[in-house]
C-alpha positions as CSV (number, residue, x, y, z in Angstrom):
1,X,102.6,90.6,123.4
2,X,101.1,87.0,122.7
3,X,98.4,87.3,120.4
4,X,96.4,84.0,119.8
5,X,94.1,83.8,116.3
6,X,91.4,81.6,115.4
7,X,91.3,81.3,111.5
8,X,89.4,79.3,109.2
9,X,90.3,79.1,105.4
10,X,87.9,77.8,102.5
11,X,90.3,76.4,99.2
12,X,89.7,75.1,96.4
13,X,92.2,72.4,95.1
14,X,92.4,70.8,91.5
15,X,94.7,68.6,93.0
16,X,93.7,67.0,96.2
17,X,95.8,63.8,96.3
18,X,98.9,65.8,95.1
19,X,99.4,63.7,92.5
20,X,101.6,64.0,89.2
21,X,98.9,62.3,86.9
22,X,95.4,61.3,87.4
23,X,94.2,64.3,89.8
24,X,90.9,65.0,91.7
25,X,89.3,67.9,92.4
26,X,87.8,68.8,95.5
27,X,86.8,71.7,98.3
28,X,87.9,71.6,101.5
29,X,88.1,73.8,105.0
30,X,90.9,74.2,107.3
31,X,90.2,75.5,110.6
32,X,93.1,76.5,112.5
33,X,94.8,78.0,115.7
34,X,97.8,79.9,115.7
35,X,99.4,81.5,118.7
36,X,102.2,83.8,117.9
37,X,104.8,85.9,120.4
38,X,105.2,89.6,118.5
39,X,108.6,92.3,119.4
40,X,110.1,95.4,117.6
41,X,113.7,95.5,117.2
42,X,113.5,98.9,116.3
43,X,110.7,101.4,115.3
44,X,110.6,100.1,112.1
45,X,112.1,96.3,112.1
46,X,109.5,93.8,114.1
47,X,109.8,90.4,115.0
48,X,107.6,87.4,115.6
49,X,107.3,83.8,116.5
50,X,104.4,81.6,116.0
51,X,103.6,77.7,116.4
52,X,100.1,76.3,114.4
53,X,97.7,73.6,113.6
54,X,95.1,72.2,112.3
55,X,93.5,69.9,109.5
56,X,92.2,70.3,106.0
57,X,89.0,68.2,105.6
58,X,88.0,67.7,102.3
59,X,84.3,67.2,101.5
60,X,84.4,64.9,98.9
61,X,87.8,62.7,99.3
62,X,88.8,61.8,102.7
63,X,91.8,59.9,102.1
64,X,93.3,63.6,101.6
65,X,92.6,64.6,105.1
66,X,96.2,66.2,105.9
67,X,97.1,67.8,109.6
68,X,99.5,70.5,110.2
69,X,101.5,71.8,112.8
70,X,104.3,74.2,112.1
71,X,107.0,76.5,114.1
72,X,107.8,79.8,112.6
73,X,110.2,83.0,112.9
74,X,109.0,85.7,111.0
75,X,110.5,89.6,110.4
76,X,109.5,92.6,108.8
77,X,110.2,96.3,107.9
78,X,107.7,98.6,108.1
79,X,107.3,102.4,106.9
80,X,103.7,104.3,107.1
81,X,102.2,102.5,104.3
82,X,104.6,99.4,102.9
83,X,106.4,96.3,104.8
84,X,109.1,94.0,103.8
85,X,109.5,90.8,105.2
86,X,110.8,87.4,105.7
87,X,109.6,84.3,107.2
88,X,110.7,80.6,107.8
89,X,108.7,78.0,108.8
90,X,109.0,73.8,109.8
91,X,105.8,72.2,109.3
92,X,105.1,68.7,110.4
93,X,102.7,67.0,107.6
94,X,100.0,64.1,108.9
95,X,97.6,61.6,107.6
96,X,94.6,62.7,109.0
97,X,94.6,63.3,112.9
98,X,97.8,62.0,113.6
99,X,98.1,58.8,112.3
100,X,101.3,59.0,110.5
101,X,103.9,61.3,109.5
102,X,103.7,61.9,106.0
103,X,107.1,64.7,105.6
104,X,108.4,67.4,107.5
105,X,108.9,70.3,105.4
106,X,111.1,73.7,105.1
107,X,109.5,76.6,103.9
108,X,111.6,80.6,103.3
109,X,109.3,83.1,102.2
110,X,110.2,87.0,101.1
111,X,107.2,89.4,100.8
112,X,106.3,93.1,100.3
113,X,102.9,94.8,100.9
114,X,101.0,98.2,101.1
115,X,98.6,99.4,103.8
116,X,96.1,101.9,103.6
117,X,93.1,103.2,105.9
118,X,89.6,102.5,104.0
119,X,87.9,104.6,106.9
120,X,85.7,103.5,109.3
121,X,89.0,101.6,111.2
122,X,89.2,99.4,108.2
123,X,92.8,98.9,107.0
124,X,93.3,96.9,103.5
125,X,96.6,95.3,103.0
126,X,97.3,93.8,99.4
127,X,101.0,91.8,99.4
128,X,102.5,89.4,97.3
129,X,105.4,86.7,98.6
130,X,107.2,84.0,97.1
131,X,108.4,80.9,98.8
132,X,110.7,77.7,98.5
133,X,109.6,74.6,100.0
134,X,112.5,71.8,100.8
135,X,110.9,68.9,102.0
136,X,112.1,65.5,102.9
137,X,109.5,64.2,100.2
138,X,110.9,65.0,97.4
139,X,108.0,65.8,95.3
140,X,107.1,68.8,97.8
141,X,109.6,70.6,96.4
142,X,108.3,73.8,94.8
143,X,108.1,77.5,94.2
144,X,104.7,79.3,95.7
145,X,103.6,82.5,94.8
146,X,101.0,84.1,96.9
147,X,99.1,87.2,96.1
148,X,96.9,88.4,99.2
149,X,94.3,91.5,99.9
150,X,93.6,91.1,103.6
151,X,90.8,93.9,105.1
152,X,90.8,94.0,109.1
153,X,89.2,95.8,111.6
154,X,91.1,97.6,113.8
155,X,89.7,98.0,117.3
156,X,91.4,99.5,121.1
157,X,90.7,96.8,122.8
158,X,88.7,93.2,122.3
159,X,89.2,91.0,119.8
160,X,90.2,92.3,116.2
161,X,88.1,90.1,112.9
162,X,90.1,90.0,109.5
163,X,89.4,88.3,106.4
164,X,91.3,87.9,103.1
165,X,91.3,86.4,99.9
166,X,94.5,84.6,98.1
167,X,95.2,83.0,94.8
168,X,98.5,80.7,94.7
169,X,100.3,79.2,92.5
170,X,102.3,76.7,93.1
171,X,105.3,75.2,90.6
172,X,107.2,72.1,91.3
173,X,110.5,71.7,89.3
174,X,111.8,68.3,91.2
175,X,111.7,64.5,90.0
176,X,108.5,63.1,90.4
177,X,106.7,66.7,90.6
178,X,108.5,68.3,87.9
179,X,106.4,70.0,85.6
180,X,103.4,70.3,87.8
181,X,101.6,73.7,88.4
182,X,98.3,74.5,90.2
183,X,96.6,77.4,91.2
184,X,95.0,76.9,94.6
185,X,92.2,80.1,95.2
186,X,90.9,80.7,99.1
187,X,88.6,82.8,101.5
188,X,89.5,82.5,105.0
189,X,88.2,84.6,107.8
190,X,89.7,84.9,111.9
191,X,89.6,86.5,115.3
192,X,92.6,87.3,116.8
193,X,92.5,88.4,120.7
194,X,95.9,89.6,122.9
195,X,97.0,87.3,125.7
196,X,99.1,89.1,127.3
197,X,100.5,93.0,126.5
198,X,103.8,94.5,127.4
């Protein structure tokens, strides 16, 4: 199946510019799209491939305006109430709307989660994941750690709403970034609807 989702994400980032000294604060929204292509290897082993995109626009400092677009391959294990997972993903980094290419980036993630029924076709699904960005700019370079409670609805047919809440915390241990930690919280909220079923 082809799912496509519509997702936008409210952050807050102590560190706008991603700068080593002298940082700004701001708030900012990024509004994405993200069409992914979902298979099972086995009853329990899935697979997926995604491309995404979009921009983060920042209320206060524009000169921080980033877009993304990123290619993914993601898979996971799953038993009735826990997954395990991996995912890498290239992400292409621009100046605003595609004015210039600021780096390309490498992230591998690994993740484990819990699901449980809430009733009322609400599932809640708490995870944690930890990733390692290599990035042609060196000062990209960095350790995430994610921690995620996501509640969706779960419906037969239509679209399907979900909406989360994440703190992460990034660490970045090379040259110019070495040193540096922030913790980025978020709110985001998305409809995902299937293309195409098989």
């Amino acid at each position: 199946m082809a799912p496509r989702r519509f997702t936008a994400t409210f952050n807050s980032a102590p560190n706008s510019l991603f700068t080593s000294t002298n940082t700004q604060s701001d708030f900012f929204v990024s509004p994405f799209v993200k069409l992914s292509v979902l298979g099972n290897l086995s009853p329990t082993v899935s697979y997926s491939a995604y491309v995404s995109g979009g921009p983060d626009v920042f209320s206060r400092i524009q000169i921080a305006m980033m877009r993304q677009l990123l290619w993914a391959a993601a898979s996971r294990r799953r038993s009735e109430t826990s997954v395990l997972g991996a995912i890498y993903e290239h992400s292409l980094v621009y100046d605003g709307i595609f004015r210039s290419l600021l780096f390309q980036v490498n992230d591998v993630s690994g993740f484990m989660g819990y699901q449980y029924s809430a009733g009322g076709g609400l599932v809640v699904q708490p995870s944690f994941m930890t990733t390692y960005r290599f990035a042609d700019l060196v000062s990209q370079d960095r350790f995430l750690f994610t921690l995620k409670a996501d509640v969706g609805a779960i419906a037969d047919e239509g679209p399907q709403s979900s909406a989360d809440s994440q703190i992460e915390v990034l660490r970045f241990y090379e040259r110019t970034g070495a040193g540096r930690r922030e913790t980025l919280p978020s709110i985001s909220g998305g409809l995902t609807t299937i293309l195409l079923a098989t």
